[in-house]
N, C-alpha and C positions, 0 to 999 in steps of 0.2 A: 504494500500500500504506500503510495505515495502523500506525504505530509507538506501541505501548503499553508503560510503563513500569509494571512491577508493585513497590509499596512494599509489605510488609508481612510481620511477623515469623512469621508463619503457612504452613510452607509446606504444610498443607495445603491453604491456599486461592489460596494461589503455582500451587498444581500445577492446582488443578480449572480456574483461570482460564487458564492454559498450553493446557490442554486443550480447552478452550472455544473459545479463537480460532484453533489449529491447525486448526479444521475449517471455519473462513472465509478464504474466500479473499483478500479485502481486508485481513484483521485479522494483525498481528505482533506477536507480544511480542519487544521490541527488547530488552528488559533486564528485571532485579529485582534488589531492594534490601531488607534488613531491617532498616533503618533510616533514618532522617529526614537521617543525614549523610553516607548510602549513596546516596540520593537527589539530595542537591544534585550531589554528585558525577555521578551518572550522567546527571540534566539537564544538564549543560554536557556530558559527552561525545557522548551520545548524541544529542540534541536531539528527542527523541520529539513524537508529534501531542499524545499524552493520559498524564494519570499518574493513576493511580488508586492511590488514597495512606490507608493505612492513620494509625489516632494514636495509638495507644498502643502506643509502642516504645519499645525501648530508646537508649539514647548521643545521639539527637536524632526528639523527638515530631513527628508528621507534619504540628501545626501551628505548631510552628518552621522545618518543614521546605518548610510551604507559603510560610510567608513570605519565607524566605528564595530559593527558587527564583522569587518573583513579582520579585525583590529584582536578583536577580544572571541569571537566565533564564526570562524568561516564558513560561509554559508553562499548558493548560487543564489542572486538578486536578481531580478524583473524588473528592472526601474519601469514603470507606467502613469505617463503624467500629460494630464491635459498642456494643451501648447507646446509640445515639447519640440522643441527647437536644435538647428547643429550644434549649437555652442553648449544645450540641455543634455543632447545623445555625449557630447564629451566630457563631461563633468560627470555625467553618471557611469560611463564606462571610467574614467580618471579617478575616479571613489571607488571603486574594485568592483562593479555591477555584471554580471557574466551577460547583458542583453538590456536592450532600452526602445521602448517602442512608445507611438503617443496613446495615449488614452482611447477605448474605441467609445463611441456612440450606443446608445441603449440600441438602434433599430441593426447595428451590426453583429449585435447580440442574437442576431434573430436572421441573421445569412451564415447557410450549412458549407461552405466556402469558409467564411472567416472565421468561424467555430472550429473547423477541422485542422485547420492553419494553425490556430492559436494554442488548442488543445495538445497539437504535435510539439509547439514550443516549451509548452508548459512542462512535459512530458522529456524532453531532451535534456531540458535544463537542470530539470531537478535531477534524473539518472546521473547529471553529472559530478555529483555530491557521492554516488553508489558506487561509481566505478572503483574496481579496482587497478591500483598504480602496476603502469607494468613498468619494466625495467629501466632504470634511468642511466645513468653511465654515461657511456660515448654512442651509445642507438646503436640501430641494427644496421647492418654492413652486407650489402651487396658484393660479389666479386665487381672487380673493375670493369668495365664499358670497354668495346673494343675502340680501341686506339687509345685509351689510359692508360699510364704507369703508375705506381704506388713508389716511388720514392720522390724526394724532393728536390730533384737536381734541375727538372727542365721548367722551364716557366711557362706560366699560364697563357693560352690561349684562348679558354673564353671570352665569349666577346658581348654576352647578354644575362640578364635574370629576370624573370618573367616569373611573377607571383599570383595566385589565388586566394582567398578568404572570403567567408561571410560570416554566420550569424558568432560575436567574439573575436571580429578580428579586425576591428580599429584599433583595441588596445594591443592585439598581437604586432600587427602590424608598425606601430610605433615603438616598442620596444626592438625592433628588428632594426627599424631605420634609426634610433637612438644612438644605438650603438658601432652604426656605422660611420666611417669617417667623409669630409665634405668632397674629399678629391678621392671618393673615391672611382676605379678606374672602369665602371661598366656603367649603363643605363640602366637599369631596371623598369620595369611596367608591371604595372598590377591589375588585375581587377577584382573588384571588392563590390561583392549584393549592398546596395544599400536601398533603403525607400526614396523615393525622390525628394527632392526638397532639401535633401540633407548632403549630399557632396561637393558642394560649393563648401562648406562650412569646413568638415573631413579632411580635404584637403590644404585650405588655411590651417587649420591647426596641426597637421603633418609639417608643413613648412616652415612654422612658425617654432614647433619645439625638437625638430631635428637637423643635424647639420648640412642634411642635402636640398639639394631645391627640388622640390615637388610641387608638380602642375597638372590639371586636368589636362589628359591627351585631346591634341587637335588630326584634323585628315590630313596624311600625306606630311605630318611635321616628323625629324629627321631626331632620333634619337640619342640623346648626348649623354655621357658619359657624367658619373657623379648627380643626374639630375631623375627624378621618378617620374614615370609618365602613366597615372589614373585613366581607368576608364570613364567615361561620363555614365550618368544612371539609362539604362532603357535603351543601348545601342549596344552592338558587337564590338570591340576591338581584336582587331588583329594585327599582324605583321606582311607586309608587302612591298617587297623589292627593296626591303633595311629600311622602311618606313611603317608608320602608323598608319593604320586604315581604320575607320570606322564606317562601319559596315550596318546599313538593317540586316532584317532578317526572322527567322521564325524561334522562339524559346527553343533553348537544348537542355532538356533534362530540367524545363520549366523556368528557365534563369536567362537574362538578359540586362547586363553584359554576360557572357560564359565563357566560364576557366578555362573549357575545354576548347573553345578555339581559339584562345591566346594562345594555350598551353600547342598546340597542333601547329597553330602556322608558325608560331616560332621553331617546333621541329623542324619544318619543312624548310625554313632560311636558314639557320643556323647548324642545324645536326648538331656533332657533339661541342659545339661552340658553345651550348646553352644553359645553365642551372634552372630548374625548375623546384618554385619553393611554393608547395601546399599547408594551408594553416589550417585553423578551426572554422568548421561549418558544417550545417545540415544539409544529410543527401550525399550526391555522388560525383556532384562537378567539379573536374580536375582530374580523378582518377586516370581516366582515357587519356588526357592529354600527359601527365606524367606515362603516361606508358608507349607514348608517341615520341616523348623525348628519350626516354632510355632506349627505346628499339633504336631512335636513330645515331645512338653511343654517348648523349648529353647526361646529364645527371641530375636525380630529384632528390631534395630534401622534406623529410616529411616530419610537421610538428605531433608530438607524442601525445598519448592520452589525457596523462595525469595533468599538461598544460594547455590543453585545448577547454574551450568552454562548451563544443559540443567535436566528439570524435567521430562525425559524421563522413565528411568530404576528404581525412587523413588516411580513415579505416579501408575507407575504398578502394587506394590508391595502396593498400600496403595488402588490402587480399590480392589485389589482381600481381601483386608481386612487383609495382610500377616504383618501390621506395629504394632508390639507393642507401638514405640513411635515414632514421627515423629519430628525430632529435626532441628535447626538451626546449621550448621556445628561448630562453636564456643562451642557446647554446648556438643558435642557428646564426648569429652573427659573424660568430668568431668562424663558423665551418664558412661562408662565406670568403673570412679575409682571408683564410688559407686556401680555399681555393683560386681565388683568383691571384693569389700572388704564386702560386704551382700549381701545377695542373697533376691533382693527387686524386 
């Protein structure tokens, strides 16, 4: 049985959500809190799967209250909050929150779509409290890719990194770029599910608290080195002829922008020139395309369980056997400078 903690000074939407899991059999509402210092409180009593945590309250806001519970009880948080804004989605993923979404509407309470959506999140998130940690270390090790060597004498050849993430991976994703340096010597491009409205924001605050310059990708613009280039919400990006393409097109595996055709046309330019870096997300986008860059001798890095906030889109790519290494997010930096400073 799954134990949900309801934060929020609202009870009308205390009740409808009451309501909502009474009628699943897996789902509990273990408690409620209408406030931030209701909450901490009821995290240590109670020790719920998921807290789905309101922020504009009273006597302590939900993202004091998140910080403080990541602080004293770790616990996966739901931030859900009317108006919620990109500069709102960052502070609440930046307060330890494993997901942040806006508040829905009583009549979307009442669409078998937004229900099932929502119910799968609620459901993801909190397993993510259940999982057990698998092995942390140096991850799991592929033999080399043909045309790789395993000592540290020739220097690197890659010449791209091309990343995926969604639901958990703004803060993954910032911790990666954090920790990289401003010169440093490839482009990278990512793309990242996010709702609309909110990647103009995303991006400002990537560039703003890391040392590279990151920009929403434009058509046909020419990929620099040391700079990040974002997909925009609701189009394709790919790669074509060592440029950016932004491309329509029809959903793959229900997701647009998709991992899997960054992850794909970058095989197809680059071959083993490429690192491909899969993070936290729900579902299976990426997988394919990691496994499009290793057939074609490039290499994936894949974030591990215990640090993903849902091991959906990692899991995928490491059944189909597409994970060169399978890392703890802290770690995925540093496998980065070493690769591209030799090609190991």
């Amino acid at each position: 049985m799954i134990q949900i903690l309801i934060v929020d000074d609202s009870a009308l939407l205390r009740s409808i959500l009451k309501n909502l899991f009474q009628n699943e059999s897996d789902l509990l509402l273990a408690g409620e809190a209408t406030h931030g210092q209701g909450a901490l409180f009821a995290a240590k009593e109670i020790s719920p799967d998921l807290i789905i945590m309101d922020i504009d309250m009273p006597v302590m806001d939900g993202l004091e209250a998140t910080r403080r519970i990541m602080q004293e009880a770790p616990t996966p948080v739901l931030v859900m909050a009317n108006g919620l804004t990109p500069e709102g989605i960052r502070a609440a993923i930046g307060a330890g929150a494993a997901d942040a979404m806006a508040k829905p509407s009583i009549d979307q309470f009442n669409e078998p779509l937004f229900l099932a959506e929502f119910l799968a999140r609620v459901r993801t998130l909190a397993r993510k409290r259940r999982s057990v940690p698998a092995s942390s270390g140096a991850g799991n090790q592929r033999a080399p890719a043909s045309g790789q060597t395993s000592g540290t004498d020739q220097r690197s050849s890659y010449q791209l990194v091309v990343m995926g993430s969604s639901t958990g991976g703004p803060a993954a994703v910032k911790t990666i770029l954090a920790r990289l340096p401003a010169d440093f010597p490839l482009g990278i491009i990512l793309v990242q599910h996010m709702e609309s409205g909110f990647m103009e924001g995303f991006v400002r605050w990537l560039d703003e608290t890391t040392p590279l310059s990151v920009r929403i990708a434009r058509h046909r613009e020419v990929i620099q080195p040391g700079s990040v280039h974002i997909s925009p919400t609701d189009i394709h990006l790919k790669i074509r002829w060592n440029r950016l393409s932004l491309e329509n097109g029809p959903r793959v595996l229900n997701q647009k922008p998709s991992v899997d055709l960054l992850f794909e046309s970058a095989a197809a330019e680059y071959r083993e020139r490429v690192i491909g870096v899969l993070l936290t997300g729900m579902g299976r986008d990426g997988a394919q395309g990691c496994l499009s860059i290793v057939g074609k001798g490039g290499i994936t890095i894949v974030q591990d369980q215990p640090t993903s906030a849902i091991y959906g889109m990692p899991r995928a790519a490491v059944e189909l056997d597409a994970a060169t290494k399978v890392l703890p997010l802290e770690e995925i930096a540093p496998e980065l400078m070493r690769r591209v400073k030799y090609r190991v």
